[in-house]
C-alpha positions in Angstrom: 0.0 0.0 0.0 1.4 3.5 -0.8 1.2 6.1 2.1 0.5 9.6 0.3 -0.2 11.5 3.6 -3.4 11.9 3.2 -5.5 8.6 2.2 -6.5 6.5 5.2 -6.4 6.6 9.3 -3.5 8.6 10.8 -4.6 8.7 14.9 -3.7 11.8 16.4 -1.4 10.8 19.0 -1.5 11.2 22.7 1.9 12.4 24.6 2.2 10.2 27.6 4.1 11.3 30.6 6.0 10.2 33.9 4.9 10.9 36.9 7.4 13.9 37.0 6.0 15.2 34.6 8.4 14.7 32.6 7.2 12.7 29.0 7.5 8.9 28.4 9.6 8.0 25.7 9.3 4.6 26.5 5.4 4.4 26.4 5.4 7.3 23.2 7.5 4.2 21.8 5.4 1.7 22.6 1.7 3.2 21.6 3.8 4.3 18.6 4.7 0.5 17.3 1.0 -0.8 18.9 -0.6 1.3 16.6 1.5 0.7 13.7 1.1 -3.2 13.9 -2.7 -2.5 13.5 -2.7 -1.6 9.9 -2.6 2.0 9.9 -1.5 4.5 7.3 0.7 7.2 9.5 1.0 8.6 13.0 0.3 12.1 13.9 2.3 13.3 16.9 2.2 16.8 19.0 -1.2 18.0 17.1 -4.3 19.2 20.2 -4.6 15.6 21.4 -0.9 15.2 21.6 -1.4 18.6 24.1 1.4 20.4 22.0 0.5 23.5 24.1 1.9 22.4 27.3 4.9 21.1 25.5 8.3 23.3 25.0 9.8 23.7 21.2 12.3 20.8 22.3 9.5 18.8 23.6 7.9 18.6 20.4 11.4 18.1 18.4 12.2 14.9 20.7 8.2 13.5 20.7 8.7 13.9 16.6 12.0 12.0 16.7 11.2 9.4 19.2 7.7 8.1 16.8 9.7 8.5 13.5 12.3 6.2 14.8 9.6 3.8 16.9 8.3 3.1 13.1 8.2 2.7 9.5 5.2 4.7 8.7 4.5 8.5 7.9 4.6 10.8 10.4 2.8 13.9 10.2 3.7 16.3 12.4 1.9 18.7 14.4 3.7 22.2 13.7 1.3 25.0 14.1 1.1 28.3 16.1 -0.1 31.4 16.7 2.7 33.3 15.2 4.2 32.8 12.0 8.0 32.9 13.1 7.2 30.0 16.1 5.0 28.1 13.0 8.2 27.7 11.4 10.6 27.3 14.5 8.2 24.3 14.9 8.1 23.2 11.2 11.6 23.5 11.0 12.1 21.3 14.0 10.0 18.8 12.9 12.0 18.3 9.5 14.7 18.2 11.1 13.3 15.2 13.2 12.1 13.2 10.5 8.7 14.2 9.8 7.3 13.4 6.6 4.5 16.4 7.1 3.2 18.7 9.1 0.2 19.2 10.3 -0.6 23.3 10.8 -3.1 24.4 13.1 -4.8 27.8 12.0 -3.3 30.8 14.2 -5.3 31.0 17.4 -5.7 33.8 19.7 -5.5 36.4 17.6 -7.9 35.9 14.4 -6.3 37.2 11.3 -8.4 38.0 8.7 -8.4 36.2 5.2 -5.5 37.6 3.7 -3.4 37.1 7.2 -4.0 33.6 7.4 -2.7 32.7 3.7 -0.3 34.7 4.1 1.2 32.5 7.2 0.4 29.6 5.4 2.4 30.5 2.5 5.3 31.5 4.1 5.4 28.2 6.0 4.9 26.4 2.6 7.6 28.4 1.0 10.1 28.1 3.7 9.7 23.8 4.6 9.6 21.8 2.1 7.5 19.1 2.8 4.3 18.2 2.5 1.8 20.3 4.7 -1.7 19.7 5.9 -3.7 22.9 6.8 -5.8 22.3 9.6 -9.5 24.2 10.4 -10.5 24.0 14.1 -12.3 26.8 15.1 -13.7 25.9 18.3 -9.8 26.3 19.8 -8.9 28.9 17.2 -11.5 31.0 17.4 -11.8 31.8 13.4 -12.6 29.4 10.7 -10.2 29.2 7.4 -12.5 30.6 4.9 -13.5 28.4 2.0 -11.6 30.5 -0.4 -8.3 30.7 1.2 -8.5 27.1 1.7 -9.2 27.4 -2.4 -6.0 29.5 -2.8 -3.5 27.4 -0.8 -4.6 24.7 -2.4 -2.7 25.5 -5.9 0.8 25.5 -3.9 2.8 22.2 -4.4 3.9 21.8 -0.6 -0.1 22.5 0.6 -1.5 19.3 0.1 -4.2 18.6 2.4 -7.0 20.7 4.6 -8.4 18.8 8.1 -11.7 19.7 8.3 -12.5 19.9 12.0 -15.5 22.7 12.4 -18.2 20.6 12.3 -20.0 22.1 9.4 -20.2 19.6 6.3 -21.5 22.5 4.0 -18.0 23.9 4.5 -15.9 20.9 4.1 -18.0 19.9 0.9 -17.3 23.0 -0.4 -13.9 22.7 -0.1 -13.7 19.6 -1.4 -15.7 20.7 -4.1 -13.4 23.9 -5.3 -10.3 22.1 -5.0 -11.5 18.7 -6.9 -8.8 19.9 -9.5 -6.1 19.9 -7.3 -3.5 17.6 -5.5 -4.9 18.8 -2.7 -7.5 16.4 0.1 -10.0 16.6 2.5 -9.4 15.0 5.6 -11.9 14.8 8.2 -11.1 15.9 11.8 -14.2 14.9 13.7 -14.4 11.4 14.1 -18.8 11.2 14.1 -18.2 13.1 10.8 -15.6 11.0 8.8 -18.2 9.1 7.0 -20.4 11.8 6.1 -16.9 13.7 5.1 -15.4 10.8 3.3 -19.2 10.9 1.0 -18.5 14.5 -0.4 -15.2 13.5 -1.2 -12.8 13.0 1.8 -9.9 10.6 1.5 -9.1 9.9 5.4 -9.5 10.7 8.7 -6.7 12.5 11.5 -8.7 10.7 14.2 -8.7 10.8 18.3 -10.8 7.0 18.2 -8.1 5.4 16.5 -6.0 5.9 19.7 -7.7 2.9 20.9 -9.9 2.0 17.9 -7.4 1.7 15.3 -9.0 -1.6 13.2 -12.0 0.0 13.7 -11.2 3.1 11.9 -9.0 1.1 9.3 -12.5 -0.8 8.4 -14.7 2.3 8.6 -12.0 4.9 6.0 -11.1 1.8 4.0 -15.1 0.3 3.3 -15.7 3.3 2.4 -13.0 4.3 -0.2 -13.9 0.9 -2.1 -17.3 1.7 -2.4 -18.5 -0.7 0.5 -20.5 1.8 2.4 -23.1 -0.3 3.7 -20.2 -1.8 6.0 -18.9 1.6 6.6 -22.4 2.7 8.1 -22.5 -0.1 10.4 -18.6 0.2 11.2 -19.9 4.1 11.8 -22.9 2.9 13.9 -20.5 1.0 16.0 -18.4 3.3 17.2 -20.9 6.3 17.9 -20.8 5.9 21.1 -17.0 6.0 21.5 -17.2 9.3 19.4 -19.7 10.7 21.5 -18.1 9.7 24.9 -14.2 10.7 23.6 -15.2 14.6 23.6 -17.9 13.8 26.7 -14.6 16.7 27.9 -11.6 18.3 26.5 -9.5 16.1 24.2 -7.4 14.8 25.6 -8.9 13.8 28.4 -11.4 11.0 27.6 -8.8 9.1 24.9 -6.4 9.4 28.1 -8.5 7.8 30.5 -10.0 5.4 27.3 -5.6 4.3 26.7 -5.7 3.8 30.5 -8.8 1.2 30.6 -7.1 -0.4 27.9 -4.1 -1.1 29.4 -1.8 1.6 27.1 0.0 3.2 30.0 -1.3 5.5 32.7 -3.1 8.5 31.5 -1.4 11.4 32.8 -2.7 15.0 31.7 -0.2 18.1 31.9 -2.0 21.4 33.7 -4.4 23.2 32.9 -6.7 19.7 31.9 -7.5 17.7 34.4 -8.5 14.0 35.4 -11.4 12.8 33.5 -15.0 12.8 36.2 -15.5 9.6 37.6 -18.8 9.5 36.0 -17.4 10.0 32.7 -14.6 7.3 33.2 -17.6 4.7 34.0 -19.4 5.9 30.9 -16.5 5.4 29.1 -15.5 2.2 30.6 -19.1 0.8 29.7 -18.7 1.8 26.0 -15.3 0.0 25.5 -16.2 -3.0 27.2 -19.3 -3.2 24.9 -16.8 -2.9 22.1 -14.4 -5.1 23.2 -16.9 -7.9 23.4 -18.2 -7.5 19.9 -14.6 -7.9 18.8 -14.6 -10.9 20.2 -17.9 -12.2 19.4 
């Protein structure tokens, strides 16, 4: 199978740390290579569930280097900020590490207008060359890309994918639809919309449930893609509950405590997030269980 960066289920990885504080190589390692012998496509380190905000410019160099070594998939890595001179600090780091992409969060904070935000993104593009992945989140940024600025960036050769993560399938189709001509995907960022995203032309999915779904997610992207989307409904129907339950609080916070019940190392949250609610871990609990017994059914 070829890995083009943008086709398929790359899981947004979680950072795990020590009780220090300090992060875990050894267990980055280790979910790295677990998740790689499940079948899928690429690994996305130090994006939001990989709480890149808490980590320092170092952090995110050694997280980068320790997954590209753990494995022989792509790594796309998160390299976005606020400000266009730490956006390609980061991006430049991550190159450096190994990445084979980067993932670029839209600035936050301080809401540039259209013209701002390509301009950012081009400046990254035309400074790194690899292949970049612009990424539409509003709820943390606080301003959507607009559909023609995702149209724009889309004709530059190192711009080759948008995450679609704002919960509004008019806007993702739309982009999908005005950059059809392109080498240039849609990838979804909101796991209860991958399958609706995938049907106006998505190719894959950066996904928090493939942390501790990953076959799952592989069977759900890949039905899908070859045309088999009466098993993608029911993989899709399956795993609601999971999608519902992960962002029950702020992501990270469920998939760390979901990793934990599994077995994947303790889940250990830097400040300001906190421990999941013990309601919310029982919740959560109940839903895995129920999955892990039709697995095995």
């Amino acid at each position: 199978m070829t890995h083009d960066l943008t086709t398929g289920v790359y899981p947004a990885m979680t950072t795990p740390f020590l009780e220090d504080g300090s992060i875990d190589h050894e267990q980055l390692a280790s979910d790295a290579t677990r998740l790689e012998s499940t079948g899928v496509d690429g690994l996305v380190p130090v994006g939001s569930t990989g709480e890149s905000a808490t980590l320092t410019h170092q952090e995110h160099v050694d997280v980068v280097e320790t997954v590209v070594e753990a494995v022989d998939l792509p790594v796309i890595a998160g390299a976005g900020s606020n400000a266009t001179h730490e956006a390609l600090a980061l991006s430049h780091g991550a190159r450096d590490a190994g990445a084979d992409g980067l993932l670029l969060i839209s600035p936050y904070y301080n809401k540039p207008e259209p013209d701002g935000m390509e301009a950012h993104y081009r400046a990254i593009a035309n400074d790194v060359d690899l292949p970049q992945i612009i990424y539409n989140v509003p709820s943390r940024t606080g301003r959507n890309i607009a559909v023609e600025t995702a149209a724009n960036l889309a004709s530059h050769e190192n711009i080759v994918g948008y995450k679609a993560a704002s919960g509004d399938l008019n806007r993702v189709s739309e982009v999908a639809r005005r950059t059809a001509d392109e080498e240039f995907s849609v990838l979804s960022g909101d796991d209860g919309l991958t399958l609706p995203t995938l049907s106006v032309g998505g190719t894959g999915v950066i996904t928090v449930a493939g942390n501790v779904e990953p076959e799952r997610m592989s069977d759900l992207i890949w039905s899908a893609l070859d045309g088999d989307w009466e098993q993608a409904r029911a993989v899709h129907r399956e795993l609601a509950p999971l999608f519902d339950v992960l962002f029950c609080e702020t992501n990270p916070i469920p998939v760390k405590a979901a990793m934990d019940i599994r077995g994947y190392g303790p889940g250990r949250l830097r400040s300001p997030l906190s421990t999941i609610s013990p309601s919310n871990r029982a919740e959560l609990a109940s839903i895995l269980a129920d999955l892990a017994e039709g697995q095995s059914a």
